[in-house]
C-alpha positions in Angstrom: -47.6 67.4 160.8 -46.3 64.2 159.3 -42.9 64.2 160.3 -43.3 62.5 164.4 -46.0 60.0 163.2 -43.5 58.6 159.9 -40.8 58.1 162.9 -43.0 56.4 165.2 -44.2 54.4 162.8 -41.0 54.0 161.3 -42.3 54.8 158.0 -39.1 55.9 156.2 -40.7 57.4 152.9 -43.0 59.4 155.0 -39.8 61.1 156.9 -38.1 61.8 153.6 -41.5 63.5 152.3 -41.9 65.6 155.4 -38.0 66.4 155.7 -38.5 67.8 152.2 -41.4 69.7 152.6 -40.3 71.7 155.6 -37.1 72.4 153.6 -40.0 75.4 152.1 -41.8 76.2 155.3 -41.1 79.9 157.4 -37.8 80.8 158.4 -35.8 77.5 156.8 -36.8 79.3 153.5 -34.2 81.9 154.9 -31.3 79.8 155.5 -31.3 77.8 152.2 -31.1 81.7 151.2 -27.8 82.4 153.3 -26.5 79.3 151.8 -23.5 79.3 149.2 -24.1 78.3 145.6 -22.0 75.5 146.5 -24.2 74.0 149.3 -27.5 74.9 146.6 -26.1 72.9 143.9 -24.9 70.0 145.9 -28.6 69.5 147.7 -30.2 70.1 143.8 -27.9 67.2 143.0 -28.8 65.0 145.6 -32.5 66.0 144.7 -31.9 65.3 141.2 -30.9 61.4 142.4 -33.9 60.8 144.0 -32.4 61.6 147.6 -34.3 63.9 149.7 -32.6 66.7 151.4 -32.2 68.3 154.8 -30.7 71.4 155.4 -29.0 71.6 159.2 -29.6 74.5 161.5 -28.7 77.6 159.2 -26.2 74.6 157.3 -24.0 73.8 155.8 -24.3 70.3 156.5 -26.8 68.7 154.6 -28.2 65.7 155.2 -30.2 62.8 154.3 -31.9 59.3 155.5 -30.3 56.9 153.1 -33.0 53.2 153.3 -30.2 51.0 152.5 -26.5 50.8 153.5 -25.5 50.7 149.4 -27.5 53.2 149.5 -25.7 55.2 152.1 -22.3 53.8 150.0 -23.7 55.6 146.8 -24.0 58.7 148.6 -21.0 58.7 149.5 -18.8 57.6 147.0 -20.6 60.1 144.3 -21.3 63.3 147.0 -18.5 62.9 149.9 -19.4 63.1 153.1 -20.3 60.3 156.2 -22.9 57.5 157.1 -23.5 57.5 160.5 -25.5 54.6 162.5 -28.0 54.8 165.3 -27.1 53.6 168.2 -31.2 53.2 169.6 -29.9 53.0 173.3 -30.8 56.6 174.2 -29.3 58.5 177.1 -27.5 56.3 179.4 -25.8 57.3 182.8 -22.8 55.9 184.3 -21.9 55.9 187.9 -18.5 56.0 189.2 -18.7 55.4 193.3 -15.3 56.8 195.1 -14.7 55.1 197.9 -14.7 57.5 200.4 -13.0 55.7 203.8 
């Protein structure tokens, strides 16, 4: 119930606190089951730094929102992985026209 309103109200902290409490709720309980002891011991380690942690669609990918780019740097250099970047232009259609004569 938190989650949309922390995103339109671009309240980051609230988005990390939701992300990790549906990490707990119904079937997601199941898939951080079917994970690897790998993939459990990376997201306790994350946790254990302060970040909060997402597990993807039955994983492994896990993921977080870091609120800083060094922040973003830290996860990388000490966990592996990517920062990626928004884009905020949504969907966007581009039309070729053929000319037809």
């Amino acid at each position: 119930m938190g989650l949309l309103p922390s995103v339109a109200e671009g309240d980051l902290s609230g988005v990390l606190e939701s992300v990790e409490r549906i990490q707990s709720l119904g079937f997601k309980r199941v898939e951080w089951r079917l994970q690897s002891d790998q993939v459990r011991e990376l997201a306790k380690a994350m946790s254990s730094r302060g970040f909060a942690v997402g597990l993807s669609s039955f994983g492994p990918a896990l993921y977080t929102f870091p609120s800083t780019e060094r922040e973003g740097r830290e996860l990388e250099s000490t966990f592996g992985g990517f920062v990626t970047y928004p884009n905020n232009m949504g969907a966007r259609t581009v039309w070729n026209s053929i000319n037809s004569s």
